[in-house]
Each structure stands twice: as C-alpha cells, then as structure tokens.
N, C-alpha and C positions, 0 to 999 in steps of 0.2 A: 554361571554353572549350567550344565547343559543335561537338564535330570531325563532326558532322551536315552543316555545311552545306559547301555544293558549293566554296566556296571554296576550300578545305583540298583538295580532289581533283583543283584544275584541272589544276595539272601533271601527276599520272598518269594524268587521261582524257588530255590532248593527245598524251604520249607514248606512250599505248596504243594512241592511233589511229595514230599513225604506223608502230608498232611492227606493226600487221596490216597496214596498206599495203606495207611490206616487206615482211612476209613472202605475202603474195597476189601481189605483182609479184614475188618468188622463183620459186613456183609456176609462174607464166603463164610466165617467163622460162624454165622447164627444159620446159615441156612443150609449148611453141608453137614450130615451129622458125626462124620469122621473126623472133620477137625474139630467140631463143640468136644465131643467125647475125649479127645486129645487130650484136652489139658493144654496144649501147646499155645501160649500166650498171643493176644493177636497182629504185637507188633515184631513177632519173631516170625509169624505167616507172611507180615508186611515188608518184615525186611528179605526173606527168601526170594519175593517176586521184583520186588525191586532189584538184587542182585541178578536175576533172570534178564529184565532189563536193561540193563546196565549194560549185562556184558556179549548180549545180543541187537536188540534194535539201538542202543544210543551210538555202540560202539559204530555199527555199520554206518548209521545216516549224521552223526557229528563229527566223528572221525577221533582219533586217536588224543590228539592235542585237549578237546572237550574233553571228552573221555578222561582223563588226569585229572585237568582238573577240577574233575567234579567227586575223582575218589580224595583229592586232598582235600575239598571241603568239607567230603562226609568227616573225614577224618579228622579234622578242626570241632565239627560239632560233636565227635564222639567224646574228644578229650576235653572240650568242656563241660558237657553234659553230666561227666559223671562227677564231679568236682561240685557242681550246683546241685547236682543229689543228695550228694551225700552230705554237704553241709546243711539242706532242709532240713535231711535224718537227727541231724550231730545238734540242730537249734529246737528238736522237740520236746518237749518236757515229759519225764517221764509217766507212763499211764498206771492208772487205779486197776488192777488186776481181783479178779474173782479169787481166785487160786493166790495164797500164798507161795512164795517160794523158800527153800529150805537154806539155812547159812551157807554160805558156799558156794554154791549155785552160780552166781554171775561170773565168779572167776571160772567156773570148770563151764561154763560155756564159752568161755574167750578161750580155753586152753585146748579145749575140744576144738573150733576153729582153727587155731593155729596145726594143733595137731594134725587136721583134715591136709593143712597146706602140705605138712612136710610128707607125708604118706604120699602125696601125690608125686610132692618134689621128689620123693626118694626113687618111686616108681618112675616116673620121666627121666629123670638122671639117667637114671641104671637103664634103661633100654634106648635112651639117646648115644651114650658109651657103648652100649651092645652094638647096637647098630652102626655104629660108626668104624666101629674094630672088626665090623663082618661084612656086612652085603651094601652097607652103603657110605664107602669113606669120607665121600665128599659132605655127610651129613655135619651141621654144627653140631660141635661134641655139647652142648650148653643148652641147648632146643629143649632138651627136657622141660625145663625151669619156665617156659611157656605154658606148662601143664596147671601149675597150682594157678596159676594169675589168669587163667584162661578159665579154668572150670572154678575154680574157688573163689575168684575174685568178677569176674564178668570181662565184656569185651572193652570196656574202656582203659581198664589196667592191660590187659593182653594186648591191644594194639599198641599201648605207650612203650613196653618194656620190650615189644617185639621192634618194631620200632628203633630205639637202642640200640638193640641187639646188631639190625640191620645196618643204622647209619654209622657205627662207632665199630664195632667188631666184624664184619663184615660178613655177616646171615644173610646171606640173599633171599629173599621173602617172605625176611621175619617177621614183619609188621601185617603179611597177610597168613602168614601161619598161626601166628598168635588169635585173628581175630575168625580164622576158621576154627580152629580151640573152642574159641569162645562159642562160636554159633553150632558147633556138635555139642556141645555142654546145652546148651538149650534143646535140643531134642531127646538127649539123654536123659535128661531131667525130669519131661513131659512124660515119654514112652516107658521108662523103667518106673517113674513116680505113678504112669495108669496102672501098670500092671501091678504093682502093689498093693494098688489102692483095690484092685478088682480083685485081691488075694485077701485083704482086711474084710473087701464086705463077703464074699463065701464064706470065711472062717466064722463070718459075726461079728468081729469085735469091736468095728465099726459101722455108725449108722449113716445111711442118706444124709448130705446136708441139705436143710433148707435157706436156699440162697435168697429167698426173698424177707424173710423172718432176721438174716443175717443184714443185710440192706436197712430194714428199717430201725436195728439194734444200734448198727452205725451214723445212722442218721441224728437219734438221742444224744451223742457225743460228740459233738459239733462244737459248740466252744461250755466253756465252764463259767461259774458266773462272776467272777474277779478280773475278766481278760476285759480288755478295750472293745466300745463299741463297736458294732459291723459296721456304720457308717456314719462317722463326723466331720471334724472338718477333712478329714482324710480318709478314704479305703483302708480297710482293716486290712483285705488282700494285698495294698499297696506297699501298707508295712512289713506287711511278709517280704516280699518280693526287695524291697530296699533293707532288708535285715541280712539277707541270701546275698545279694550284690555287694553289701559293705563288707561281709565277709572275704569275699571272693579277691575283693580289692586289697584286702589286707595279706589275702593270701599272693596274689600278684607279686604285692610289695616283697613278699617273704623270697621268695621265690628270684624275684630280679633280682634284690642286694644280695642274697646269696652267692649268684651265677657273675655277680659284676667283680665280687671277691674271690672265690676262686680263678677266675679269667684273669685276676691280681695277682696271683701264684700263693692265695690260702688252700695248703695243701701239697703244692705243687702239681704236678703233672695229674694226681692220683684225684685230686677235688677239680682237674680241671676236666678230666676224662669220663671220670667213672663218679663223681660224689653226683658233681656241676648235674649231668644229663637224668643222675637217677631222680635227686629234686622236682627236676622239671616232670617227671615222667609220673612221680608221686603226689601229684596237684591235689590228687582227693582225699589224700592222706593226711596234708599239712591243713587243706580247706576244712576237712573234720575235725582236728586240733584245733583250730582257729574257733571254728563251732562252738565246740566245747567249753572254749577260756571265755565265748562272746556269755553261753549261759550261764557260766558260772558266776560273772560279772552281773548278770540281769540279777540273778537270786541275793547277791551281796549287797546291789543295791534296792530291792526289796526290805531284805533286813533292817536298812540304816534306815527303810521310810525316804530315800531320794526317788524311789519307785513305786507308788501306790500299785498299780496298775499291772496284768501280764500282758505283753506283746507279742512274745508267739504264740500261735494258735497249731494244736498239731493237728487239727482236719483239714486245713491250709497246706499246712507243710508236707503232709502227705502226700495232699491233689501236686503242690507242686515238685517234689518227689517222682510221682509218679507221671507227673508228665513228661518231664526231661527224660526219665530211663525210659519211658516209650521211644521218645525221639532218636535216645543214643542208639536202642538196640536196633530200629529200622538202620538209620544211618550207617551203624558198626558192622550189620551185616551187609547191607548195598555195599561197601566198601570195600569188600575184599574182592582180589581180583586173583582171577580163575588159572591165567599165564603164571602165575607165582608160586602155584602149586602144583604144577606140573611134574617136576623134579622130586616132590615129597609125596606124594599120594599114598606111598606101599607104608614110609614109617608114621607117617602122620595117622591112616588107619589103625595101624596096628596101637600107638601111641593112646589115642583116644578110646578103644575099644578096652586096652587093660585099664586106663583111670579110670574111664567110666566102673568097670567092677568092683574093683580096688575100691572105688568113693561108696559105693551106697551099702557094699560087706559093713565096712569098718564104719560107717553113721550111724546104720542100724545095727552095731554091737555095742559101740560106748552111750547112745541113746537109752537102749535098753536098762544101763548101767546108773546112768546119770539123770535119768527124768523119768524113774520108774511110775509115776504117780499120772505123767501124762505121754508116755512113751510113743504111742502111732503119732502123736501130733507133734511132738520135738522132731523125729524120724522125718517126718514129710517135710515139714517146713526148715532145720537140717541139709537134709538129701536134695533139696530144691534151692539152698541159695548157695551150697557148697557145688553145686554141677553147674546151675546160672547165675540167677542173680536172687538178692531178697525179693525181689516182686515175683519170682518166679517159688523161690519159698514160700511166700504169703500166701499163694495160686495153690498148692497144693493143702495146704497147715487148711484152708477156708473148705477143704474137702471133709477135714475130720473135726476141727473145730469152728464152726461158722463164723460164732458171736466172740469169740477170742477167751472166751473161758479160762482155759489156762493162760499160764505163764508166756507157750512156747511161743508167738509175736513177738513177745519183750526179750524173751531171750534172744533172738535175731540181730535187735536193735544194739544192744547192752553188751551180747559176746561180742558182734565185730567189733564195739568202742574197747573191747579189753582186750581182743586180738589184737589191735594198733600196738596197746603197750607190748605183751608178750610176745607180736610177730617183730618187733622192731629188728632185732638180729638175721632175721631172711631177708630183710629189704636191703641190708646189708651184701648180703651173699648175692642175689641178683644183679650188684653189679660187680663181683668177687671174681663167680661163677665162670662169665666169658673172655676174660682175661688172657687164658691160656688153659690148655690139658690139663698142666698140674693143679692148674686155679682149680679147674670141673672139681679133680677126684678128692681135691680138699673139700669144699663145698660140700661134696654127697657123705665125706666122713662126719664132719660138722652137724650135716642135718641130721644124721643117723645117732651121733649123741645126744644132740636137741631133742629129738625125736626120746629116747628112753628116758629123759630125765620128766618131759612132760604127758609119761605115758603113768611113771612112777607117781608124779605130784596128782593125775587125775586119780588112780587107784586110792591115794592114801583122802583124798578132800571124800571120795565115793565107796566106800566101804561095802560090800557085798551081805546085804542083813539075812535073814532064815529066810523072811519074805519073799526077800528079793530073787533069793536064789531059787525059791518055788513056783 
C-alpha cells in the first residue's frame, strides 16, 4: 500500500483547511470590532471566507474537476456533521434548572417550533407559487419548502432536502439554494438578533452580560458526582465519542435496511422515490430517536442496578456538539456554489427577506405568550435557532441570560426533541410537496390546517391571565 498518494490525506487536508478557516476567522472576530459586536458566530465568518476562496483562488489555480470535488466532500461532512450533533444533544441528560418551568411548557415549546416551520413553510409556499405564476416560470414551484429546513432547521437539513429536490425532482440548484437559505439565516439571525438586543438594553429591560462570570458558572457543571471517572482504564471522552458512534451505527443500520426494502418494492414506486431518499436525507432525525431509545435504555438500566454508574457526560456532549456544528457550518457554507444561483438571486432575495420578517414578528409574539416569566431570553434564544441553528440561539439567549438561569436553554433542547414528534407530518409533506403542482397546492392547504389546529392547541395550554395581558 503506497501511503504516498494523495488519497490517503484527503480528509486531513479538507479538515486542516477548515481547521485554519476557524481559526483566522477567531482572530478577525476578536480583533475587528464590527464582527465581535455582530454576534455573528465565528464559524459562519469561517465559512464566508472559505466560500470566498473556493470559488475564486481554488477555482482558478485547481481547476474545475478539484473544484467538485471538494464541494462534494464539504458536503459529505455537512451531512454527517449534523447527524453526530444532534445525537450528542438527544444522549444528554437533562439539566437542573434555577427556574422552574410551568405544566405545559415542554409541549408548547415543541409546538411553538413546529409552528415556526409551517409559518415559514406557508410563507415560502405562497411566494414560490407567486412567483412561478408571474415573473419567473421556470422557478420550482416546491423551492418554498427550502425556507423552514433552511432557517428553521440549519444547513445540514437544507442542503440534504435540497439536494432531493435537485437529484429526484429536478431543481436545478437545489442543493446550493437550500444551503444559501441556510447561510442568510445565519446573518439574519446575528443582524436582527443585534439590533434587538441594542433595543432591550435602551429600553432597560435587559442588562450587560457578564461573559466571564458566565465561563466560570459553566465550568462548576462539568460532570455530577455519580458519573464515571475522567480517567480509568478508559477516557471518560472516549466513551462519549463511542456512545455518539454506536448510535450513529445503529442509525446507518436503520437507514440501509430501510432503503434496501423499499428498493424491494415496500411501497412501491412512492417508498422507492420519495419515502427511500427522504430517510436518507433525515439522518439527524432518526440519529436523535435512536439517542433518545439509547437514554432511555441507560436510565432503565440504572433502575434494575445493571448500571451503577452515568456514562454520558453533558459538558462532553456539548464540547462535542459543538464541535461538529462548527465544522458543518464552515463546510455547509464553503459548499455552496455561486454558478447555481445565478438563475435565482431576484426570488431567492425576495424569499429570504420576507421569512426573515415573518420569523422574528411571530417568535417574539408567541414568546411573549408562552414564557412570560422569562420572555427577552425565550425570544433570543427562539429567534436564533429558529433563523440558524441552536448554537446560534445559545449565542444570543448567553446575551440575556449568561449563567442559564432560566429555563430558556432547556427549552431549545426539549422543544426540538417534541418538534420531532409533532413535526412528524411536514417530513412527510417535504417529500409530498415536489411531486407535482397539485402535490405544492395540497401541501400549502395541509400546512395551513396544521398550522390553525396548532395555533388553537398553543392558545388553549397558554391562556392570556390579567398579568399577562398588562
């Protein structure tokens, strides 16, 4: 074997380059004070410059053929990245909060989530059909539905179903429309979540955080005293890391015998076309149910005493967590390629410009509604994973709330695991949607019912008291 050739090194050139994108956009970020002030997270600065590159200096001096495929690997690391995120999230044990939360509450933050999607979806629907019926025919009538999975979900979901969209239905530059979505959702989030934040503190209602007071708060909550050693015969980190991996493997599993049975004819055409690819494209979906059954199984066997011990550690699962969604979002945004939206730019603006509004009106009104107790901190952290991603909610929520005081962290964690249940019916629709015209206008009736039945369930769990209403 001839460890010579370049083969054998792709992955640690890919990830080296990534690895100094971050850390140059660290740099710029601490020492320019327009980006610190941003908000704007530092591997969304990392992935900007990297797409800069990409599709300037690599394009010209490697040449086109390089060029590919170095956006398919980003793209390989985007879709697994977030799969290994979110099953860290989905093996955390849930945390001891200062702030009680009131009955109710975890479900009307799963429903508030899901509810974020369809408002988006409704809104991208409806001006994907506008637009397609006026100024630009050749638009996918379906492109809408790139809107929620893009701002609501991040770019690992947005590139997978854009993606779809593109290889199966035939979106010409879905898979880079989707992950442009995604990466104006990250500046949306920053830019409208500063200027909020600098309307909180004029008004008063919120104070300076102290981010270093927050640092050492977090540092106190490192592991609990029932969890396994930091180091025995084995790394404590290691078990994390082979806890995330046996999940992931089990998710594979799910995932292959699935796609090897429909390719069987379970289903027929409809599980071979549309179930088979959404599966695939839903990895961090089934990786976080698999999570979920993995904890539920630790705590059961805690119970019976076949388990003394806890083995995940959530300042672990965090770190790693957050490392991966660093890596996806440099990658996710290097990825998109600039040729592909050539043809979109006027709806894709316009597109983006009304969700963005649409998202942060309607966060900070059911916010208001539903977490009156800690409302600027639901709102921020809310308005920041529903435009980017949860790290990009965390980013803002650590503006108002340093040390996690309230609930609204947990609520982050807790509604997406009850969005899964309640969104199950849109993942549905997403691959409904691009079917056909009549599939779209079903679809956006559907969600429009969904839509008032889970507007209806939040009013009645949220009740409007004297208080509240003053």
């Amino acid at each position: 074997m001839d460890f010579s050739q370049f083969e054998f090194w792709t992955g640690i050139v890919h990830f080296g380059i990534l690895s100094l994108l971050l850390l140059f956009a660290n740099v710029l970020r601490r020492k320019i004070p327009f980006l610190r002030k941003s908000l704007l997270p530092t591997a969304v600065i990392a992935g900007f410059i990297g797409l800069l590159v990409k599709e300037t200096v690599m394009l010209r001096l490697a040449g086109f053929e390089a060029y590919m495929e170095t956006v398919i690997y980003l793209r390989m690391i985007t879709y697994h990245a977030i799969a290994i995120g979110f099953i860290a999230l989905g093996l955390k044990i849930n945390p001891f909060m200062k702030t009680e939360t009131r009955k109710g509450r975890n479900v009307s933050s799963g429903l508030l989530i899901v509810s974020t999607y369809l408002i988006q979806g409704i809104a991208g629907i409806t001006l994907s059909l506008f637009l397609a019926y006026t100024f630009f025919p050749d638009l996918f009538k379906a492109s809408g539905l790139l809107l929620p999975l893009g701002f609501g979900q991040g770019p690992g979901q947005a590139q997978n179903i854009g993606n779809l969209y593109e290889t199966t239905h035939g979106f010409i530059g879905g898979t880079t429309f989707g992950l442009a979505v995604a990466s104006f959702g990250f500046i949306w989030a920053s830019s409208a979540g500063v200027i909020y934040l600098n309307y909180l503190y004029r008004k008063g209602k919120i104070e300076k955080s102290d981010e270093q007071k927050a640092a050492l708060t977090s540092a106190q909550e490192i592991e609990t005293p029932d969890e396994i050693p930091l180091a025995e015969a084995i790394d404590k980190f290691t078990i994390q890391v082979s806890l995330i991996l046996v999940v992931y493997l089990a998710t594979f599993g799910f995932i292959y015998g699935s796609n090897v049975l429909f390719n069987a004819g379970l289903l027929g055409d409809f599980g071979q076309t549309t179930v088979g690819p959404l599966i695939v494209g839903f990895n961090f979906i089934i990786g976080m149910l698999f999570a979920l059954a993995f904890k539920r199984l630790f705590l059961w066997l805690r119970k019976v005493n076949l388990m003394t011990r806890q083995y995940p550690n959530n300042y672990m699962l965090n770190r790693i967590a957050g490392f991966v969604f660093d890596f996806m979002i440099v990658a996710a945004i290097s990825a998109i390629r600039i040729e592909d939206l050539s043809a979109l730019w006027i709806p894709f603006v316009l597109m983006v410009f009304t969700i963005g509004l649409v998202t942060i009106f309607y966060v900070k009104h059911l916010c208001k509604r539903i977490y009156p107790e800690y409302e600027h901190a639901a709102t921020m952290g809310m308005f920041g994973m529903l435009s980017g991603t949860a790290s990009t909610g965390v980013v803002l929520l650590r503006e108002v709330d340093p040390n996690f005081k309230t609930p609204a962290a947990s609520d982050l964690v807790v509604g997406s695991t009850m969005a899964i249940l309640f969104g199950f019916p849109i993942l549905l629709l997403v691959g409904f949607a691009p079917l056909g015209t009549i599939h779209t206008f079903i679809t956006l009736g559907l969600m429009l019912v969904f839509f008032g039945i889970i507007i209806f369930a939040l009013h009645k769990l949220n009740p409007v008291s004297d208080s509240d209403a003053r």
